[in-house]
N, C-alpha and C positions, 0 to 999 in steps of 0.2 A: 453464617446463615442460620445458626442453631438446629442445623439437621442430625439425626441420629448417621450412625453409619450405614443404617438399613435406607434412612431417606435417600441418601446419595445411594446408592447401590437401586434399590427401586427405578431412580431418576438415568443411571448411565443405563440400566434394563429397558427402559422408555426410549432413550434414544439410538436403541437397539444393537448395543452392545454392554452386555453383560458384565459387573464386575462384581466379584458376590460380596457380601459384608465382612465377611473372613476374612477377608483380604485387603479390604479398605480399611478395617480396625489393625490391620498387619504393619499398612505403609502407617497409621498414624501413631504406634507406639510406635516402631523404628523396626518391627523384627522383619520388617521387607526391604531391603536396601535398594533392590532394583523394580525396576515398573517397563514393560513395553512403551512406547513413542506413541499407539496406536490409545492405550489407558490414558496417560496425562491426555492426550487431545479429547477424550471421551470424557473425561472429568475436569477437563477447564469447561469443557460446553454447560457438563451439568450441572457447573458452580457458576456458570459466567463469568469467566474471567479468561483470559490468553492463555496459554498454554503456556508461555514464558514466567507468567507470573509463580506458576505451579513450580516452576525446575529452579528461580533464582527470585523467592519471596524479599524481593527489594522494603524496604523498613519495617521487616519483621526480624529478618535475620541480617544483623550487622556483616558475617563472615560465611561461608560457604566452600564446598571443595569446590572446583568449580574441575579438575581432572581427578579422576582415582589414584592412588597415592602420591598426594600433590597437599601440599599445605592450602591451611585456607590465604581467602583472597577477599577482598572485599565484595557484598555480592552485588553492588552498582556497577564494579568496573568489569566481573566476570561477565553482568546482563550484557553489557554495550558490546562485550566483544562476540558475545551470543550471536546479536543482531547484528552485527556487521556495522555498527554505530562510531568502535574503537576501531580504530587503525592496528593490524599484527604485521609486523615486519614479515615480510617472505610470505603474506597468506595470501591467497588469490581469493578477491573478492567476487569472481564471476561477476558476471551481467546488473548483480544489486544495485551497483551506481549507475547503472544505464538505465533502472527500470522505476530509480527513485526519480531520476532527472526528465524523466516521462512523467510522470505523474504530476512531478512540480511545472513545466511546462502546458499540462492539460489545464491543471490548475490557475496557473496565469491566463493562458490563452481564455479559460470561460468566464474568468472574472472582468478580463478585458472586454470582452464581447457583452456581458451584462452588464459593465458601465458604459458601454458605447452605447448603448440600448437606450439610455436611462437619458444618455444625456442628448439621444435624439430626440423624445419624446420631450425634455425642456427645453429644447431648440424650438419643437413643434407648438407648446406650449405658453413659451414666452411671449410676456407682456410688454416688450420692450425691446429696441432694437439691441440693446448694447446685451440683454440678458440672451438675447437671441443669439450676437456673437460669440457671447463666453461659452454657451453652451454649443456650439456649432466647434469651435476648439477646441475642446472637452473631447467632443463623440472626434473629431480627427487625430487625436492624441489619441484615445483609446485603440482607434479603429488602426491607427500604426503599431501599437501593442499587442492588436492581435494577431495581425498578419507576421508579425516577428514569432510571436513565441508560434505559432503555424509552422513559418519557414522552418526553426528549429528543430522541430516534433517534425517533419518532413523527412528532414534530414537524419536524424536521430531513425528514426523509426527504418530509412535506407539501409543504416549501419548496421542495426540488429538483425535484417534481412540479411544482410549481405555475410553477416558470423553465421546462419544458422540458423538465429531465433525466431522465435515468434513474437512481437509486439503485442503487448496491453490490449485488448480493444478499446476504439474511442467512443465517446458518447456522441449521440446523436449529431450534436450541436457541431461537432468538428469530423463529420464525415467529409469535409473537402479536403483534408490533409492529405490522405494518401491518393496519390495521382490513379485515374481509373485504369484499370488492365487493358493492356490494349488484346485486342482476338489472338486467338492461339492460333497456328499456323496458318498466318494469312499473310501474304506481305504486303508493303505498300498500294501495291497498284491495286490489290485486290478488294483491297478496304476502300479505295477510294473509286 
């Protein structure tokens, strides 16, 4: 970014936490070995970049330790295992793959519902009967696409409930996924 070490130290002082320049000129000759969790996150913000990028600089540095007295490693394969990208025999990946599998399901579920969209309005649109039916197909095909990845993200979202967790919040467009609460101690007869 061709900033001095006082610019970035100014910049992590702006976003109100402090790093003095002493210290920033420290880590970039080398005579700072260690940095707090709390610093990288405050100086990827002030550089724009991930914080990841900061700890394992992928096509800068070919190698990396990637543990304390531990050879290096390549610093691609150390990133992936960072993020939970690589597969580690015996590691437990917590919740990651349940919260990636959400996101990618949200992800389907809206792109369904904006092509089912699309292709109502060229149903609605159409200048031709037969353009009327392909697009009438289209939006029922979509519209089966989103009620699956719905059901899915249902069910999913049940499971994370049911460990403990708290699920993602959804956006607007797919507030009918989680079924509505029913009244706290009320029973049957009394609700109805």
């Amino acid at each position: 970014m061709g900033w001095s070490a006082q610019d970035l130290a100014d910049e992590c002082e702006r976003l109100g936490h402090p790093i003095p320049r002493n210290v920033i000129a420290n880590m970039e000759s080398g005579r700072r070995a260690s940095l707090p969790l709390v610093d990288v996150m405050v100086l990827a913000a002030a550089l724009e970049t991930y914080p990841v990028c900061l700890i394992f600089p992928v096509g800068y540095v070919e190698e990396t330790q990637e543990l304390p007295f531990q050879g290096l490693v390549p610093t691609w394969e150390a990133l992936r295992r960072f993020t939970g990208e690589e597969d580690v025999p015996g590691y437990d990946a917590g919740l990651v793959p349940d919260f990636e599998l959400h996101a990618s399901l949200v992800r389907t579920a809206l792109a369904a519902l904006e092509e089912e969209e699309r292709a109502r309005f060229a149903a609605k649109t159409a200048t031709s009967r037969a353009q009327q039916e392909e697009a009438e197909r289209k939006r029922a095909e979509y519209a089966d696409q989103a009620v699956s990845a719905k059901y899915n993200l249902r069910y999913l979202r049940r499971e994370l409930r049911d460990e403990g967790a708290t699920p993602p919040d959804l956006p607007p467009a797919l507030g009918d996924v989680d079924p509505p609460e029913s009244e706290p101690d009320t029973t049957l007869e009394e609700r109805l």
